[in-house]
C-alpha positions as a Python dict, from the first residue, in 0.01 Angstrom:
ca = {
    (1, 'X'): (0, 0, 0),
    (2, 'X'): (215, -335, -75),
    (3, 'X'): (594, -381, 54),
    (4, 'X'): (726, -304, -314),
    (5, 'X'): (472, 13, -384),
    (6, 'X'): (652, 164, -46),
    (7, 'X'): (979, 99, -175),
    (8, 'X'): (896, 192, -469),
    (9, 'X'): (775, 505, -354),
    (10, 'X'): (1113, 584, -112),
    (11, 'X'): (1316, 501, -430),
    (12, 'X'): (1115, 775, -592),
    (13, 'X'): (1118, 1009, -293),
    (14, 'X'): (1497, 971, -296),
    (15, 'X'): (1587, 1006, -678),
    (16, 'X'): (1484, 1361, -619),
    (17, 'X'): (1587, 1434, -308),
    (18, 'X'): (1931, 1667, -441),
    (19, 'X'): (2259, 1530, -258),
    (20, 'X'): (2338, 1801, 74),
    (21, 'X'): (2616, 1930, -70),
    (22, 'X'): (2431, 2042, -355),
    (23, 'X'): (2194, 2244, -162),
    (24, 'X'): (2465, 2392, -3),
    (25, 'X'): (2657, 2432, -341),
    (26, 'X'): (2386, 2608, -516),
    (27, 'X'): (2296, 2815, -164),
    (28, 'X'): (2607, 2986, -238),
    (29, 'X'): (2558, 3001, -656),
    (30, 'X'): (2259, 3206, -605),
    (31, 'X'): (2456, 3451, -343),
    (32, 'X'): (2685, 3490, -596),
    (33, 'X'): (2439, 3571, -839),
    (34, 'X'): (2253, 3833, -616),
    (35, 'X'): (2494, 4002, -579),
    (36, 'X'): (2785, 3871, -374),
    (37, 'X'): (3117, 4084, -529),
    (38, 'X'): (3408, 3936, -663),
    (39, 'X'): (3698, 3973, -351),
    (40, 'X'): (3369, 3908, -71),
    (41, 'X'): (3425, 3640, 159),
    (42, 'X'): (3136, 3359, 186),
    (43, 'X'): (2934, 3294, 499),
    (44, 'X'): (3218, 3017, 715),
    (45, 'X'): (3164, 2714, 731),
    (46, 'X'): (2974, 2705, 1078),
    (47, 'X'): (2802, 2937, 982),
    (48, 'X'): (2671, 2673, 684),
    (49, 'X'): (2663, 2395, 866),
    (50, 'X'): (2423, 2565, 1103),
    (51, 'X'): (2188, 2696, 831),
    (52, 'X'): (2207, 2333, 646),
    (53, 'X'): (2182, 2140, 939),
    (54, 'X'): (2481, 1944, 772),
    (55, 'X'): (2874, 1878, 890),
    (56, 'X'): (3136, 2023, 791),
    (57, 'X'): (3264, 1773, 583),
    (58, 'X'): (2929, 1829, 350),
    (59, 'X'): (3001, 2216, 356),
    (60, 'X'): (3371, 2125, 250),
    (61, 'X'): (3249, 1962, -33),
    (62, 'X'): (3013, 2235, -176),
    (63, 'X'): (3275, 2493, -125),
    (64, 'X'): (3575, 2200, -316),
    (65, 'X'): (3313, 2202, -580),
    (66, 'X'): (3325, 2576, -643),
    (67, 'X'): (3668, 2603, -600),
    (68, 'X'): (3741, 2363, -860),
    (69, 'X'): (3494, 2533, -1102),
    (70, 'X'): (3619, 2860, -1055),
    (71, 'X'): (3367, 3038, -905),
    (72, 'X'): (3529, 3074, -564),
    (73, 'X'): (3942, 3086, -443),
    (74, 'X'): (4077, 2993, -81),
    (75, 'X'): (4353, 3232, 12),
    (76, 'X'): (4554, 3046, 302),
    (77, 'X'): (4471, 3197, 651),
    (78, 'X'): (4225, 3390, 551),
    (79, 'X'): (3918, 3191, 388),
    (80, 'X'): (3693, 3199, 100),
    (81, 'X'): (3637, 3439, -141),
    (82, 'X'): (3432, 3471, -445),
    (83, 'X'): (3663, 3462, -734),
    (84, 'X'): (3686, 3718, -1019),
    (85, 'X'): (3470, 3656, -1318),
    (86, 'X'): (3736, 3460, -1601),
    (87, 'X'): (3708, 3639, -1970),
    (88, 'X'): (3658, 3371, -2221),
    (89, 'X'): (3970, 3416, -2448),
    (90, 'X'): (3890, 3333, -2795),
    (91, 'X'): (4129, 3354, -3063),
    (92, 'X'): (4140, 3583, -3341),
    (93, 'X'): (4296, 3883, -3466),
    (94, 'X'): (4194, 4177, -3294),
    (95, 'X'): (4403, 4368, -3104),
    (96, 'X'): (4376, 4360, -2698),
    (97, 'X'): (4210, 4746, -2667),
    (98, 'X'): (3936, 4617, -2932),
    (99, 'X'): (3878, 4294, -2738),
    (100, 'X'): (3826, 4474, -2371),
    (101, 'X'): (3629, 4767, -2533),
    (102, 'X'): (3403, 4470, -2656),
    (103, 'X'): (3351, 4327, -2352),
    (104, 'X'): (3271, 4692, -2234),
    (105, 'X'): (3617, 4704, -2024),
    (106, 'X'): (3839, 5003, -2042),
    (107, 'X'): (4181, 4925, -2146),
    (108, 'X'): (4510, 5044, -2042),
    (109, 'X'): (4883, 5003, -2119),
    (110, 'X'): (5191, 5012, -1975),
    (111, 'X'): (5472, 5046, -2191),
    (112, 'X'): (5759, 4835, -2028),
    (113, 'X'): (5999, 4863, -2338),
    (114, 'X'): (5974, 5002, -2691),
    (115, 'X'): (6291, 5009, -2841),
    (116, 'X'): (6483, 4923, -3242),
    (117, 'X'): (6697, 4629, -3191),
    (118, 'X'): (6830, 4321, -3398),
    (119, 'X'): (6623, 4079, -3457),
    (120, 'X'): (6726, 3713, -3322),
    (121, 'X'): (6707, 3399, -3501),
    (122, 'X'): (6418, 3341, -3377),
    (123, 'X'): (6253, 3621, -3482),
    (124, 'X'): (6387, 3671, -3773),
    (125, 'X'): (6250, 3333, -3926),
    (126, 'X'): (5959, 3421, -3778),
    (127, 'X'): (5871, 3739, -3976),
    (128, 'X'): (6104, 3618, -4296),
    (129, 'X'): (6393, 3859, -4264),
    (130, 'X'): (6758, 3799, -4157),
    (131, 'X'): (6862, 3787, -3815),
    (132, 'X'): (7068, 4125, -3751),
    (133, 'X'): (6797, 4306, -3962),
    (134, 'X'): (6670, 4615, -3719),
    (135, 'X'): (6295, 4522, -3625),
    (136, 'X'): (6045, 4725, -3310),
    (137, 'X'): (6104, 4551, -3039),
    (138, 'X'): (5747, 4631, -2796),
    (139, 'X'): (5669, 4483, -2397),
    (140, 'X'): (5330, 4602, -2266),
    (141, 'X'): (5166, 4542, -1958),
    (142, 'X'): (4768, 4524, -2075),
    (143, 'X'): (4523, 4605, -1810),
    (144, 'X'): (4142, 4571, -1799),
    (145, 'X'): (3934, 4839, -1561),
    (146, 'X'): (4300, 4873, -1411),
    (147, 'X'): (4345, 4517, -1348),
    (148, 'X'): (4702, 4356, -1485),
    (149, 'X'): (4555, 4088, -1743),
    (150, 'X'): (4838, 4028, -1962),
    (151, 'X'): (5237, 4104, -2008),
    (152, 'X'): (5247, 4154, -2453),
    (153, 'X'): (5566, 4148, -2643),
    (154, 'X'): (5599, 4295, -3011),
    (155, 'X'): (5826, 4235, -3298),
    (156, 'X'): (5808, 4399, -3587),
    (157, 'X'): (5977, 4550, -3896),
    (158, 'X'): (6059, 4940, -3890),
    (159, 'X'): (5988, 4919, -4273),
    (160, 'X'): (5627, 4856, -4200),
    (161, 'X'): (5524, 5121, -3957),
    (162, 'X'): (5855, 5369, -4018),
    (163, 'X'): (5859, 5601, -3716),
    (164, 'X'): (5635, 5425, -3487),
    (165, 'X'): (5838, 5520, -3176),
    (166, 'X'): (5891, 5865, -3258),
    (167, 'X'): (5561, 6009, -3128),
    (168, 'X'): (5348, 5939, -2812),
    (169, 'X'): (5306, 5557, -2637),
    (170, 'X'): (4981, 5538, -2674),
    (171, 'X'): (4872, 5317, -2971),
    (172, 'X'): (4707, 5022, -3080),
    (173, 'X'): (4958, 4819, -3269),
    (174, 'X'): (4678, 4682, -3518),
    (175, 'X'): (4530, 5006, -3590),
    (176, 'X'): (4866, 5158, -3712),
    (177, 'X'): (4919, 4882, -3946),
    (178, 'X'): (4532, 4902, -4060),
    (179, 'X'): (4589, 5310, -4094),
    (180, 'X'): (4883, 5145, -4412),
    (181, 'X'): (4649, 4866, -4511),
    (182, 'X'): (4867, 4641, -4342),
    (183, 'X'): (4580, 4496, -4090),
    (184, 'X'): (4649, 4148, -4000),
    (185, 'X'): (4420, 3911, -4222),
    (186, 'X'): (4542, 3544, -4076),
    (187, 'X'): (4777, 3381, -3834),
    (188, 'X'): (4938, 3102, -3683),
    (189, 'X'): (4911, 3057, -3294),
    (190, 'X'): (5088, 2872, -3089),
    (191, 'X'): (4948, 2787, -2683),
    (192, 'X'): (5171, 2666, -2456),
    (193, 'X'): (5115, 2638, -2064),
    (194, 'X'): (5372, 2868, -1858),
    (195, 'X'): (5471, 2928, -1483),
    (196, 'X'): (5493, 3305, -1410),
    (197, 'X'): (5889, 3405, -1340),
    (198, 'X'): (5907, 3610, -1013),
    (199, 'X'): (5917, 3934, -1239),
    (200, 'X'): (5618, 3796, -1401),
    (201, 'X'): (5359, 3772, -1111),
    (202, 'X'): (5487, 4149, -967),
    (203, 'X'): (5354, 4265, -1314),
    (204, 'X'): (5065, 4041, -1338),
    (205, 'X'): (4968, 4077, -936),
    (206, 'X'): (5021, 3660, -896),
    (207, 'X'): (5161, 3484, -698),
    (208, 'X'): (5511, 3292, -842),
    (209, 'X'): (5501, 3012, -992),
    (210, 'X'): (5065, 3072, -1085),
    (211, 'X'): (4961, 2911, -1411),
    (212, 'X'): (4939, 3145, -1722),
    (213, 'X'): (4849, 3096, -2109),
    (214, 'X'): (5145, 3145, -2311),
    (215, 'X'): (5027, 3257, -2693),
    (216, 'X'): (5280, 3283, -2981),
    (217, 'X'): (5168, 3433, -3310),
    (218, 'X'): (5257, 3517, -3664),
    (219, 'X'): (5039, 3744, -3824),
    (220, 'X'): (4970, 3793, -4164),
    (221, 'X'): (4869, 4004, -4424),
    (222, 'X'): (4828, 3884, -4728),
    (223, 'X'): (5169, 3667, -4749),
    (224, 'X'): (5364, 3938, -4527),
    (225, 'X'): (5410, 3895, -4198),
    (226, 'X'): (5372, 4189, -4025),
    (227, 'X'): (5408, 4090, -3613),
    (228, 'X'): (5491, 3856, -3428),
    (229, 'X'): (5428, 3871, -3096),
    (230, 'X'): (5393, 3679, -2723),
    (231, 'X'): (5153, 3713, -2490),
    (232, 'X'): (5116, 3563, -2155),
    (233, 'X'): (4742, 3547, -1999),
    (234, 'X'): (4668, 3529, -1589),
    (235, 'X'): (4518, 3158, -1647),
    (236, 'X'): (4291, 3265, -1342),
    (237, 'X'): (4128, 3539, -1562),
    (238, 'X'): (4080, 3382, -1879),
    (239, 'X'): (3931, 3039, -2008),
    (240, 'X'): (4006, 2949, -2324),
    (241, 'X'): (3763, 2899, -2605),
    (242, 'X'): (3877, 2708, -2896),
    (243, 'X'): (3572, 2606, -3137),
    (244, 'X'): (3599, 2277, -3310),
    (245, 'X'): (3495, 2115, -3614),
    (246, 'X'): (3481, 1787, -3834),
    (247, 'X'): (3852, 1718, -4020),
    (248, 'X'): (3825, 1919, -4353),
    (249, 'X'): (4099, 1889, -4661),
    (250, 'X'): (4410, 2059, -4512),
    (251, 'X'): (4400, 2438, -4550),
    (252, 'X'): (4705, 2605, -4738),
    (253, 'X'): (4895, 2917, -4707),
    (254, 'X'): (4833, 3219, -4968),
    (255, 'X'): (4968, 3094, -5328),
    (256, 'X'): (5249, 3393, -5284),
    (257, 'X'): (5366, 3206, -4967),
    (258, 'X'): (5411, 2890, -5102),
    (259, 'X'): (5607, 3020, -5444),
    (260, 'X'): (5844, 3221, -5235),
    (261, 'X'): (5912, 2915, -5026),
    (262, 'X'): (5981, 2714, -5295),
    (263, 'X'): (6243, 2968, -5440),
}
């Protein structure tokens, strides 16, 4: 064999040859996937380093990698764990219990006020009323398989839904309105990133100051709006999915929307 056929050949040898950290990186994917639980801790880092035959600078690296994707967390003093599965939060306009009970999650609620009140500025241009008007006034903690996912606030117009807080706590906002042919048909969201308060993370079991997904929305039907409502997301539960598209001719409100505006 020639000088440049051996080179060649180490070249070749070497182009396949996967980096070490990425043996070490996908040692751990594939615990993960057979079975390693969300909240279990991964085997330490001497522990990989012995396996690997690698330092632990390598074994830092895998484990940055998977921290930075998501798939594991470091909790200070304590190690590595692997991380809770994140729910892919794609809008549209379902209601939270539909959206778990799709993903074959049981939902829960904790009603942290439902009260009549007057309705701010704010939210008064939001659903097209005067500010003073009475409007529901909702705050829900949402839970998935008992897990805090999401703190959900409500505002809405008594004329809509009259009685709603009379009876029992227990119902899915959008399936009231559907029951009066009121379901939402279209919306306007608004996504903002937020820092959880201190009474935040007790409800959402974060630490202060952890990232979260802050959603505003008007919701429509027809050219009524019938909620509007904010809901802040644990960002380390949820990835949001957005899909995208080529420009098109701007879209424009119902007809009835614009000719009341213009009045």
């Amino acid at each position: 064999m020639t000088s440049s056929s051996a080179s060649s050949s180490r070249r070749s040898r070497s182009a396949r040859a996967p980096a070490k950290y990425v043996v070490v990186r996908d040692h751990l994917l594939a615990l993960i996937a057979d079975g390693l639980e969300p909240g279990s801790p991964i085997p330490s880092e001497r522990e990989l380093c012995e396996t690997f035959s690698v330092s632990r600078m390598t074994v830092r690296q895998a484990i940055d990698t998977l921290v930075v994707d998501g798939a594991l967390e470091r909790h200070q003093g304590r190690g590595t764990f692997v991380s809770q599965p994140k729910l892919d939060l794609q809008l549209r306009l379902t209601s939270f219990t539909d959206e778990m009970r799709r993903r074959g999650m049981e939902p829960g609620v904790v009603f942290l006020a439902a009260e009549t009140t007057r309705a701010t500025p704010q939210v008064a241009q939001a659903l097209e009323i005067s500010p003073g008007d009475d409007v529901y006034h909702l705050r829900r903690l949402r839970t998935a398989d008992s897990t805090p996912m999401a703190i959900e606030e409500n505002w809405l117009s008594p004329s809509l839904l009259p009685g709603l807080l009379e009876g029992p706590l227990d119902f899915s906002l959008y399936q009231r309105l559907g029951e009066v042919d009121l379901a939402p048909q279209w919306g306007e969201d608004v996504i903002q990133g937020h820092v959880a308060s201190a009474e935040e993370a007790i409800l959402l079991g974060v630490p202060e100051g952890s990232p979260a997904l802050d959603i505003t929305r008007r919701a429509f039907h027809d050219d009524v709006a019938v909620d509007y409502s904010r809901s802040l997301y644990r960002a380390d539960r949820y990835t949001l999915w957005v899909p995208v598209s080529a420009p098109q001719p701007a879209a424009s409100r119902p007809s009835a929307l614009r000719t009341r505006s213009a009045s």
